[in-house]
PAVEX-981740 format. One record per residue (C-alpha): residue in one letter; chain; z negated, x, y negated. Coordinates in pm, whole numbers, plus 32768, in hexadecimal, padded with zeros to 4 digits. Each point is the difference from the previous one (the first is absolute). Layout:
! PAVEX-981740
SITE/a/A/Z/X/Y
...
***
This chain:
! PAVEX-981740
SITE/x/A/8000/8000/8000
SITE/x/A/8064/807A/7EB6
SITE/x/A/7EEE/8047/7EBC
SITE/x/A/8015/7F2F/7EC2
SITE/x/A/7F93/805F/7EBE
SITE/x/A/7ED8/7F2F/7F99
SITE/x/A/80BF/7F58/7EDB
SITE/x/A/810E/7EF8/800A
SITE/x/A/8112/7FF5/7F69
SITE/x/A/802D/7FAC/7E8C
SITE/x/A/806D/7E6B/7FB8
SITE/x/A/7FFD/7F2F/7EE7
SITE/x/A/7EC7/7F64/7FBD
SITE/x/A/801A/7E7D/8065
SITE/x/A/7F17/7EC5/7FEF
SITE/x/A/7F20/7FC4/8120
SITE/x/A/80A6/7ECE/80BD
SITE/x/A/7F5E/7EC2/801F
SITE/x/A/8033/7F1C/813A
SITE/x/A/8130/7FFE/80B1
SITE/x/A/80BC/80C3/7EFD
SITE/x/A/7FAB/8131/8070
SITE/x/A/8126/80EE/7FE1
SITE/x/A/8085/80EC/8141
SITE/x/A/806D/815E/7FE1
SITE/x/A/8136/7F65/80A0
SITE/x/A/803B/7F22/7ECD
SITE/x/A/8008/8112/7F52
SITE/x/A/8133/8088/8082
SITE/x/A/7F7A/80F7/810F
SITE/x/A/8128/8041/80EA
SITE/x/A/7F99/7F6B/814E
SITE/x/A/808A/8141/80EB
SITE/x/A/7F37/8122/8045
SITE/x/A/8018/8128/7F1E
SITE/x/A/8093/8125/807E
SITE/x/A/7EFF/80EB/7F9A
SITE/x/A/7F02/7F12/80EB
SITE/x/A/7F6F/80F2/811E
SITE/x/A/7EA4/7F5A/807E
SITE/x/A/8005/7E96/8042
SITE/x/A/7E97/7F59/8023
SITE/x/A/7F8F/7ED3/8080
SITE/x/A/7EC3/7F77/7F33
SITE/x/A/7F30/7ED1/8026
SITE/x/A/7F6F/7F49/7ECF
SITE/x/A/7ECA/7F55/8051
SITE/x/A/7F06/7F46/7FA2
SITE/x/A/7F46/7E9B/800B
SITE/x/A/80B8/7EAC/7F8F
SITE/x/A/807E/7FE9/7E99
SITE/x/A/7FAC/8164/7F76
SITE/x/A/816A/807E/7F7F
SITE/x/A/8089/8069/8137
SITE/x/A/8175/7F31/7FD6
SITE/x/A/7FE2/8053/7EB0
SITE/x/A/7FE9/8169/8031
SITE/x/A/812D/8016/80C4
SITE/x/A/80AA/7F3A/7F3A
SITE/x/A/7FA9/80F5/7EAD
SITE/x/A/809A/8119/8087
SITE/x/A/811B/7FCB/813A
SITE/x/A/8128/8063/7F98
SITE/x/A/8095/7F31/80F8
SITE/x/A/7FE9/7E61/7FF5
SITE/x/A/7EB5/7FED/80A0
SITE/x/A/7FFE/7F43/811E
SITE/x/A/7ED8/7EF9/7FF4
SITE/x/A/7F8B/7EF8/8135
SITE/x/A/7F36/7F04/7F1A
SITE/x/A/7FD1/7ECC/8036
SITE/x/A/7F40/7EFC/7F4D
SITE/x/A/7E7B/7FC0/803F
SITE/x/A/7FC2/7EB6/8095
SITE/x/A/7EC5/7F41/8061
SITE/x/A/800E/806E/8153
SITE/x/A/7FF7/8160/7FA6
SITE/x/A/7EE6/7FD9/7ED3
SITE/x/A/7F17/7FB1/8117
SITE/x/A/7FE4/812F/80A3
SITE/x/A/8081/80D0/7EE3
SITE/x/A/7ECF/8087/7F10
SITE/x/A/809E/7FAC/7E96
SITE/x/A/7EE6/8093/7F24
SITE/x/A/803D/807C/7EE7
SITE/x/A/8194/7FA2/805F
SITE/x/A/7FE4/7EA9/7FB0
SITE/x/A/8156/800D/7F4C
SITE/x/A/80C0/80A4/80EC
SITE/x/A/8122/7F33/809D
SITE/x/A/8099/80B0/80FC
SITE/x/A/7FA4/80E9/8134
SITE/x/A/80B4/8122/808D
SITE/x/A/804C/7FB1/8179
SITE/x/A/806F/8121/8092
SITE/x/A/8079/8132/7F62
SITE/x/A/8064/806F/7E6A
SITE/x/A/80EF/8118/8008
SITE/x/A/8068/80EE/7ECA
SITE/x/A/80B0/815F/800E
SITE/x/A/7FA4/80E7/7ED4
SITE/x/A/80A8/817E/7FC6
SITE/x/A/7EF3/80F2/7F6B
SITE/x/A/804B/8157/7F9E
SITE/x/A/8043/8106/80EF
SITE/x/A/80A2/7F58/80C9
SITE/x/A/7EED/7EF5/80A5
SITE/x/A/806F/7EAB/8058
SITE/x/A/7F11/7F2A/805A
SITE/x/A/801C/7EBF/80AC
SITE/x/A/7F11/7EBE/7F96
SITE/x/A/7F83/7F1A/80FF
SITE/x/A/7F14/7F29/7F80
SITE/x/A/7F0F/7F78/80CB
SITE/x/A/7F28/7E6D/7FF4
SITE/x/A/7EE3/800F/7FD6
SITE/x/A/7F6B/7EF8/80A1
SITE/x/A/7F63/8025/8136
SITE/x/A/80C7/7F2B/80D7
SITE/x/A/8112/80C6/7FC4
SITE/x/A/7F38/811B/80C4
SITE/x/A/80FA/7FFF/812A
SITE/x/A/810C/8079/7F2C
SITE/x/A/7F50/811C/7FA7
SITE/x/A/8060/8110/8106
SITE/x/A/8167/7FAC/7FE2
SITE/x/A/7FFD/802E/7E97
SITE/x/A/7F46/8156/8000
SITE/x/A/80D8/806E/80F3
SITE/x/A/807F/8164/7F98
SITE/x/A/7F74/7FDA/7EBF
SITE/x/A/7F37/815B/7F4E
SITE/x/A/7EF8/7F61/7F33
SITE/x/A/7F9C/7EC5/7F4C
SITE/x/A/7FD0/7FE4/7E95
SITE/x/A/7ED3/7EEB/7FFF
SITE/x/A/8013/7EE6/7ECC
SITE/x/A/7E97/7FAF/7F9C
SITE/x/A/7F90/7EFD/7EFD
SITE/x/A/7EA9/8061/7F7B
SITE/x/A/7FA4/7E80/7FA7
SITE/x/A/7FF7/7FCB/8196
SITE/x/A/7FB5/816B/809A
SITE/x/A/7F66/7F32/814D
SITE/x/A/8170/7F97/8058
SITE/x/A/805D/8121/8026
SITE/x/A/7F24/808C/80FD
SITE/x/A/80BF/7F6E/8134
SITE/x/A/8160/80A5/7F78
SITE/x/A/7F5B/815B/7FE9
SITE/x/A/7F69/8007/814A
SITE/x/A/8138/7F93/806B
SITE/x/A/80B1/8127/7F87
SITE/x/A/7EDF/80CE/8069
SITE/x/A/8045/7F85/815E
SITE/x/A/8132/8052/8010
SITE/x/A/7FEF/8187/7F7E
SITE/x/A/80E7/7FB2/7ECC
SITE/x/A/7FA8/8100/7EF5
SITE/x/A/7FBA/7F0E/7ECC
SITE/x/A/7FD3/7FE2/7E6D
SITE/x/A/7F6D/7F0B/7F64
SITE/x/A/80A3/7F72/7EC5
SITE/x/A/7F28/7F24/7F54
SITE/x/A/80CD/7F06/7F50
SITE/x/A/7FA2/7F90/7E90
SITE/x/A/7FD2/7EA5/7FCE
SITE/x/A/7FDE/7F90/7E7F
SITE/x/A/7EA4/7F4F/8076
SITE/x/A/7F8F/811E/80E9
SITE/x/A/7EC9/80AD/7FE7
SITE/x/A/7FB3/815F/7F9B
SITE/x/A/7F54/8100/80E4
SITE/x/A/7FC2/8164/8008
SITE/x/A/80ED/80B5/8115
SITE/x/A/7EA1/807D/80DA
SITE/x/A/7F76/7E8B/8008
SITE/x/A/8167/7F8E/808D
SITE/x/A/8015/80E1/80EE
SITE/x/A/7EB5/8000/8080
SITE/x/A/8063/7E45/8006
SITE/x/A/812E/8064/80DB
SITE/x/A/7F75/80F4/80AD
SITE/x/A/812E/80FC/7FD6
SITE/x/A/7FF5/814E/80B2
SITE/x/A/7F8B/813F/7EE1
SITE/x/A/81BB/8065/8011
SITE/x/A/8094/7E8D/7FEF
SITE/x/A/80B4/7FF8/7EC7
SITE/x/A/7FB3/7EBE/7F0A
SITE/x/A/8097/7FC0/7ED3
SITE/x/A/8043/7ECB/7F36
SITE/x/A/8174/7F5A/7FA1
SITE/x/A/8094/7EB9/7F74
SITE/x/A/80D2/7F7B/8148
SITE/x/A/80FB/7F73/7EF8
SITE/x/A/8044/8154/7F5C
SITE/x/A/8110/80D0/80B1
SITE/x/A/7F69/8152/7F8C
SITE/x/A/7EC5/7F96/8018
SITE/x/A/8046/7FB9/8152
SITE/x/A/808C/813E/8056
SITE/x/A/7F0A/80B2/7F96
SITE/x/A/7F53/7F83/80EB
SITE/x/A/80A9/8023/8131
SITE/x/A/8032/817F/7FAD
SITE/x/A/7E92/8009/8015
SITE/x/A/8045/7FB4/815D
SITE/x/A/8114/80B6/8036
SITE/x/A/7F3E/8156/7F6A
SITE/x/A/7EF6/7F68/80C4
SITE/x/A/80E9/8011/817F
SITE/x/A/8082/815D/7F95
SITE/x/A/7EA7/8073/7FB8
SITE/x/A/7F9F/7FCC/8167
SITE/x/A/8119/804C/8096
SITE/x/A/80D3/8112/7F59
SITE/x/A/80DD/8031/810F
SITE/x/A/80B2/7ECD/7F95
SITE/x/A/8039/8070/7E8E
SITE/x/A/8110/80F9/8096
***
């Protein structure tokens, strides 16, 4: 696996999206083919418990259309789904999101969102399939939810950052009381993004990409 520099690349500064407005890398004329110069190509899970950014992630910085498997919440679902603190969310990923973003040096890395609901849990192994690591979505208004998607990833030997994703009404903590609440491992990178910012986002998965090549070199070559 190829190094990245720790920066992203420069863009114009845009407006945080609202709703389903939220502009792809694709719309903004991306080309959809691989770039020649592209030498590593990554598989990378986005994770993380119901409603906290994960579509919206993927969708802020693929420069491919992303491909989404939502479907509208229905009454059925609501009773077994926990909605706090999601109350306006509409829809429910079903199965996979899937993005494709080219970082410098060559990197590709492929998107596969995952739900994050627990009765999705059978998918799981199929999606993590041949995947290097797991950048973790975390909304600090509900830190409880997402205990059961980090041991998850635990499980299943995934090298991981966390991302915690900042929602207008979320509150503030110091970075030692959060990871002491998530019980994160002393190397585990965590860092903070807006889901619906494409650099933003990138930032931080490069965190987890410097993160995979710090523990495994041998792929950086």
């Amino acid at each position: 696996m190829a190094s990245a520099p720790s920066s992203t690349p420069s863009t114009p500064p845009r407006t945080p999206p609202q709703g389903d407005e939220t502009p792809t890398a694709a719309s903004r004329g991306t080309p959809v083919h691989l770039p020649d110069t592209a030498r590593a190509l990554v598989k990378i899970l986005v994770a993380g418990p119901f409603g906290v950014g994960k579509t919206t992630l993927i969708d802020s910085v693929s420069e491919i259309q992303p491909l989404h498997t939502e479907e509208p919440l229905s009454e059925a679902s609501a009773r077994v789904d926990d909605l706090a603190g999601v109350r306006d969310k509409a829809t429910t990923t079903v199965a996979i999101d899937f993005g494709r973003i080219s970082l410098p040096g060559g990197v590709v890395l492929y998107l596969f969102g995952t739900p994050g609901q627990e009765r999705f849990r059978s998918l799981w192994d199929d999606i993590a399939y041949g995947a290097l690591g797991a950048l973790v979505l975390v909304d600090s208004r509900r830190l409880d939810a997402s205990f059961d998607v980090l041991g998850l990833v635990e499980e299943s030997g995934l090298p991981y950052a966390v991302a915690l994703n900042a929602f207008p009404d979320a509150p503030r903590h110091g970075e030692e009381r959060l990871r002491r609440a998530l019980d994160l491992e002393a190397d585990t990178p965590m860092v903070t993004c807006d889901a619906r910012d494409a650099n933003s986002s990138i930032d931080a998965l490069l965190a987890l990409v410097d993160h995979l090549i710090a523990r495994d070199p041998a792929e950086a070559r």
